[in-house]
N, C-alpha and C positions, 0 to 999 in steps of 0.2 A: 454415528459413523464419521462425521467430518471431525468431531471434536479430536476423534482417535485416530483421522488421515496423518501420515508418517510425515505431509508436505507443511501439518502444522501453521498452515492460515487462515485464515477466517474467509476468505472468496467462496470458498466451498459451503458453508454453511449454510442453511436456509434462511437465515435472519439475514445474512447478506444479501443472497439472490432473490430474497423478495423483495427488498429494496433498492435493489438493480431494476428490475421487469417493473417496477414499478413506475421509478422516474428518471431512468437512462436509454429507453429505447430511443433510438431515433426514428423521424418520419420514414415509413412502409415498411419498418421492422416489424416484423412478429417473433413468436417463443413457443418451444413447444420442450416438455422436460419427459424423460425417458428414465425408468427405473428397471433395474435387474435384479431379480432373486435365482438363488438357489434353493428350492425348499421353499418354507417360508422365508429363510433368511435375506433379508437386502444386503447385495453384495454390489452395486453398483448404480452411479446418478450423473445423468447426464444432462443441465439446462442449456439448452441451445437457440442460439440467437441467427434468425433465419432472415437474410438480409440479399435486396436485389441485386443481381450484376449490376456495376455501372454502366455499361452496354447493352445487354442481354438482357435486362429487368427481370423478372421473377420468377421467369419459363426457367431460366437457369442461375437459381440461387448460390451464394456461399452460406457456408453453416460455419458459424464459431462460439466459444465460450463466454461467458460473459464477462467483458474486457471494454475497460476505455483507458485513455489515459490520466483524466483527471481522478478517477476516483478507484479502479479496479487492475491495478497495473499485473494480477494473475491469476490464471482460474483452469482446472482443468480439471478431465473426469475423474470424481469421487469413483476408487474400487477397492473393495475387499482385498489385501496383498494376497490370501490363499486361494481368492478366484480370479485374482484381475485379467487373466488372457481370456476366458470365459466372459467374464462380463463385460469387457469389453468391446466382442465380436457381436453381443446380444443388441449392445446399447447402438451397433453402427449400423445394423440388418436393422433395428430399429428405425434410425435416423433417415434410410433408403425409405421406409416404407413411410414415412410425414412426409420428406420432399425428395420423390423419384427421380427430380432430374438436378439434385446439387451438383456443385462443380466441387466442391471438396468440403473438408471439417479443419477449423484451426483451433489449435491448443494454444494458451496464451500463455505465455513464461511458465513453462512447465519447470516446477523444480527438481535440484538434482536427487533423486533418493525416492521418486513419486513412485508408486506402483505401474503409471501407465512406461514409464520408459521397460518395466519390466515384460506389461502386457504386451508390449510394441516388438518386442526379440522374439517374441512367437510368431509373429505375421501381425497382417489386418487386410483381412481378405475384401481385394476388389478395391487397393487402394497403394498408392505409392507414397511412400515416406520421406518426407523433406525436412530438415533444420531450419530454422529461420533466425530470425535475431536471438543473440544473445544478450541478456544482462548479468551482472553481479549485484546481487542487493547485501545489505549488512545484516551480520547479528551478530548476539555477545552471548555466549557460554555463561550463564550465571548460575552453577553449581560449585559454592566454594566460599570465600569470606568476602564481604566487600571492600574491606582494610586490610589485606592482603591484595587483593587486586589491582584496587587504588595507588597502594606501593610501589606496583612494577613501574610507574610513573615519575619521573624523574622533581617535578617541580609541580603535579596535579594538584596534589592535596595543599601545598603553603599557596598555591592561590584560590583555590578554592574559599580555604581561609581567607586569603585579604578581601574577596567578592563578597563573602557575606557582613565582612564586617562595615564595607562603603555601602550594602545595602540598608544595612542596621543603623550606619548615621540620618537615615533619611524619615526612620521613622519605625516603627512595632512587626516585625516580620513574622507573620503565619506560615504556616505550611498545611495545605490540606492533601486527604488522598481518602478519596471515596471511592468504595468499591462494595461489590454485594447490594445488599439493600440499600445503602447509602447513596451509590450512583444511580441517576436516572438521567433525563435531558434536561432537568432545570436548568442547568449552567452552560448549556447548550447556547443561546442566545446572548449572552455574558460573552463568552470563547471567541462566538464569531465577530462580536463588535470588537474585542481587542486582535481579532486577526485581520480585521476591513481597516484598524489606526495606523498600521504600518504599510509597510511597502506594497504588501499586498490590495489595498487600500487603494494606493494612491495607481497602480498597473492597472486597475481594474480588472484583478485576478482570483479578488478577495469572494471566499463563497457568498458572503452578502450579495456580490454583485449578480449571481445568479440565483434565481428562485427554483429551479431545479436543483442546483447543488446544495440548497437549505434542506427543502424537502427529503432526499436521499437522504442528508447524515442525520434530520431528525427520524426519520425510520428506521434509518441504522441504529444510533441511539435507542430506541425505544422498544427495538425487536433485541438487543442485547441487553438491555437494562432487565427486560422481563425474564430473560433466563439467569442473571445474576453474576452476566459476562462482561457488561460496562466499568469502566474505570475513570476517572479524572485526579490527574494530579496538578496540583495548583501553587504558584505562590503570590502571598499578597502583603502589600505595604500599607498601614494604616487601613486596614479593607479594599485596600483598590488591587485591582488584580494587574500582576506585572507579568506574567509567564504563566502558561497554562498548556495542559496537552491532554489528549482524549485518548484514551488507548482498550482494549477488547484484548478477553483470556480467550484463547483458543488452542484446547490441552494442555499441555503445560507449558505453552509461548505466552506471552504477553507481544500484543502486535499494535505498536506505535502508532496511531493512525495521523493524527495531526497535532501540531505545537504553536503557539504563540509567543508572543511576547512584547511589552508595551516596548515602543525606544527610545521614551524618555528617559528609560534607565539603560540604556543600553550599555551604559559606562560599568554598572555594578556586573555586566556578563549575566541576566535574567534564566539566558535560557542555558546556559551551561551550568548555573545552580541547578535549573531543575530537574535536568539530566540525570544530578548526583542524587536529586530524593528519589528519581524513578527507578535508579540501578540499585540504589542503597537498600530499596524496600523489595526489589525483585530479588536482592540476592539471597535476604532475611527467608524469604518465604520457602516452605518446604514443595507448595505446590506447582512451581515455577522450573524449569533447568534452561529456559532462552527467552532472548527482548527480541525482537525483528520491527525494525523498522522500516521493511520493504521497501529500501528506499537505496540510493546511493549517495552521501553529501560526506564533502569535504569533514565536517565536524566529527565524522564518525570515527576517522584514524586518529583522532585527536584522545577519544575513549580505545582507541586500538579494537575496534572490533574486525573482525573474522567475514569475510564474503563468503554468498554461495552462489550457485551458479543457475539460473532460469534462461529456458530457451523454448522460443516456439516451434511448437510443432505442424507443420502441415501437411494433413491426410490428404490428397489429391486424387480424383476418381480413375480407379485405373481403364479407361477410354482412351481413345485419338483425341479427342475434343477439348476435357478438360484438363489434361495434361499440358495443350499445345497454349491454353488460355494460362495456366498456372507457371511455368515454364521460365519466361522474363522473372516473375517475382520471385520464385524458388531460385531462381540463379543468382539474381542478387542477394539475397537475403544469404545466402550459402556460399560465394565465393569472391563476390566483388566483394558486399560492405565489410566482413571480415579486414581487408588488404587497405581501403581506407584510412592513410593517416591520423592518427589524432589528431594534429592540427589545423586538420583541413575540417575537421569533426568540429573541432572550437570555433574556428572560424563561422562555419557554417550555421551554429546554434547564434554567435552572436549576431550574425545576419536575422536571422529567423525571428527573434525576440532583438528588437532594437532598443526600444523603449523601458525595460527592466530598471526597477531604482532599489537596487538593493537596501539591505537595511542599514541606518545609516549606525560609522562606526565608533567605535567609542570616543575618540576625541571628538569628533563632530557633535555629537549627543551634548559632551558637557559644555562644550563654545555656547550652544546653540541655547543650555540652559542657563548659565553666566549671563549672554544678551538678554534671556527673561527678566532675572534677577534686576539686573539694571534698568533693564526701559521700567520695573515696576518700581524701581526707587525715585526715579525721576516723574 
């Protein structure tokens, strides 16, 4: 059912949400998962993450999907498109009868095209319906040639070309791409030490730095690998790995999860190569029609990809009580942060993260490796 969800993510999946409930709850979190049939048929799955008031504690919970920011940025309920107003109303008389006194249910970056925004125009009885943050994450259309694509691109392909040929003087350039049986989590530990060498490394950002976040992606990893959904594309110089990324089929999306890349090469552009073998090879495939990288970054207008639109959803208990609790946050979320500047937006992120040392860039990279060169002839 998730594989064939229209929202086409991997959040939904079981292999995900088991390795969310596994090692993403936080302290006094609990989980309780709600399933709808018609018939025999499953037409409906809802994992819910049952979390204290900060005020209230637990007499008066929120309920949300499973959602954080480091690892699960959308998730909402799995429905059958030809039952979803049905199972829908099933899964939330449900969700009353685990925790009778929640203060409401959030959907986290629901995307545009889900079934529940369709379930949602029927009602949802005993509940008032809020917007909340929006995102745009990227994707790319890859039904088509990739040398026709590549084309539309004014100067993509002649550097392309020069990148791999500065990467070729440095020494025997591999390319790998395992997928199916081939992929598992070996290279799992490989990945993360060249993503702990760079910036991320030195922020103290790098999933090394947490043993939760190791745990998670090797279960992600490993509950994907088993069903024949895992992926890594690689590239390496002389064996040493300079660029690498982990990526999950989920119907016929391919879903970017994370990227590397050494920066000692940073000059040869590592990870914009490897962009060009992951799109090259997605376009080839029949099995394939989109790449998502659930993500939003500068790099991606650069491949010209396509936004879509994710926004939360917040079901609020229709009462006096938790309307008047939910009320501040639904207002902002729905009319001020909308009207927010952007550059009060930049501003305020660069406040937030002061310390960030991006990755360093290509002139820097080669100065940096020229001083090698020299202090080792001396």
């Amino acid at each position: 059912m998730a594989w064939d969800a229209s929202q086409k993510i991997p959040t939904l999946s079981p292999a995900w949400v088991d390795a969310f409930l596994r090692h993403r709850l936080k302290k006094g979190e609990r989980w309780f998962c709600s399933f709808a049939y018609a018939s025999d048929e499953l037409v409906g799955v809802l994992p819910t993450i049952v979390v204290p008031h900060p005020v209230l504690g637990e007499r008066w919970p929120l309920l949300h999907t499973p959602f954080d920011n480091e690892t699960t940025p959308s998730c909402d309920i799995l429905l059958a498109p030809e039952e979803a107003g049905a199972a829908l109303q099933a899964l939330l008389a449900e969700a009353e009868r685990q925790a009778p006194n929640h203060i409401g249910l959030d959907l986290k970056a629901v995307r545009q095209g889900s079934p529940a925004w369709r379930a949602l125009q029927s009602g949802s009885d005993g509940y008032v319906v809020h917007r909340g943050r929006r995102s745009m994450y990227s994707f790319l259309d890859v039904q088509g040639d990739f040398d026709t694509y590549l084309g539309n691109f004014s100067h993509m392909g002649r550097n392309l070309r020069r990148f791999r040929k500065k990467l070729e003087r440095l020494g025997a350039v591999s390319v790998e791409i395992r997928k199916e049986s081939t992929a598992d989590e070996n290279l799992l530990l490989e990945f993360l030490a060249l993503e702990a060498s760079g910036w991320k490394g030195r922020n103290g950002t790098a999933i090394l730095n947490d043993h939760n976040l190791v745990d998670f992606y090797t279960t992600v990893a490993r509950n994907f690998a088993m069903r024949g959904h895992l992926e890594w594309h690689a590239i390496r110089v002389n064996n040493r790995l300079v660029a690498a990324q982990m990526a999950v089929q989920c119907g016929a999306t391919l879903i970017l999860l994370k990227y590397a890349f050494d920066e000692d090469f940073a000059d040869c552009r590592p990870g914009t190569l490897l962009t060009e073998v992951t799109l090259r090879e997605a376009f080839s495939r029949s099995d394939l029609d989109e790449v998502n990288p659930m993500s939003d970054f500068d790099a991606h207008r650069l491949w010209h990809m396509s936004s879509d639109e994710y926004i939360d959803i917040h079901l609020v208990r229709r009462s006096a009580f938790p309307v008047l609790l939910q009320l501040p946050r639904t207002l902002y979320h729905e009319y001020v942060r909308p009207r927010i500047p952007e550059a009060v937006k930049v501003v305020y992120r660069k406040l937030k993260h002061p310390g960030d040392h991006k990755p360093r860039r290509a002139a820097e990279a080669a100065q940096l490796r020229q001083a090698d060169q020299e202090t080792e002839l001396r």
